[in-house]
KOLDO-603462 format. One record per residue (C-alpha): residue in one letter; x, y, z. Coordinates in steps of 0.5 Angstrom, whole numbers, plus 500, padded with zeros to 3 digits. Example, Ala and Ser with C-alpha at 12.3 -4.5 7.8 and 13.67 -1.06 7.14 Angstrom:
a525491516s527498514
***
This chain:
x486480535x492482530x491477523x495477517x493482512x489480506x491485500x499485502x500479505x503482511x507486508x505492509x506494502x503495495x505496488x504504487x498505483x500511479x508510477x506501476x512500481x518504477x518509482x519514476x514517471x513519465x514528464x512531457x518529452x519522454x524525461x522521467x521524475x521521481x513519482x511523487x506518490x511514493x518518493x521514488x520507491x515503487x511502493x506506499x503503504x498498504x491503504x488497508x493496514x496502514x503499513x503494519x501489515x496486521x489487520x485489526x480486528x475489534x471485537x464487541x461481545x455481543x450481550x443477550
***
């Protein structure tokens, strides 16, 4: 069973924690670099859907 996922929306995709979304940092002397987290993109996949944007649920039928 396949549902949405909760921490992006079903977008498969997060703002990148180490550049903030710029897709650039900051090297010494002010000179900025692409981030290397995201390859200059501002965004990774999203950590809880593996960027498919679905959640994945496993279902167990439970026996009596």
């Amino acid at each position: 069973m396949n549902k949405r996922c909760n921490s992006c929306k079903g977008s498969g995709e997060e703002i990148c924690d180490k550049c903030a979304g710029r897709g650039y940092t900051y090297k010494a002397g002010g000179e900025t670099e692409d981030c290397d987290a995201c390859g200059g993109l501002g965004v990774t996949d999203c950590p809880m859907c593996n960027g498919i944007g679905n959640a994945q649920f496993h279902y167990t039928p439970i026996s009596n």
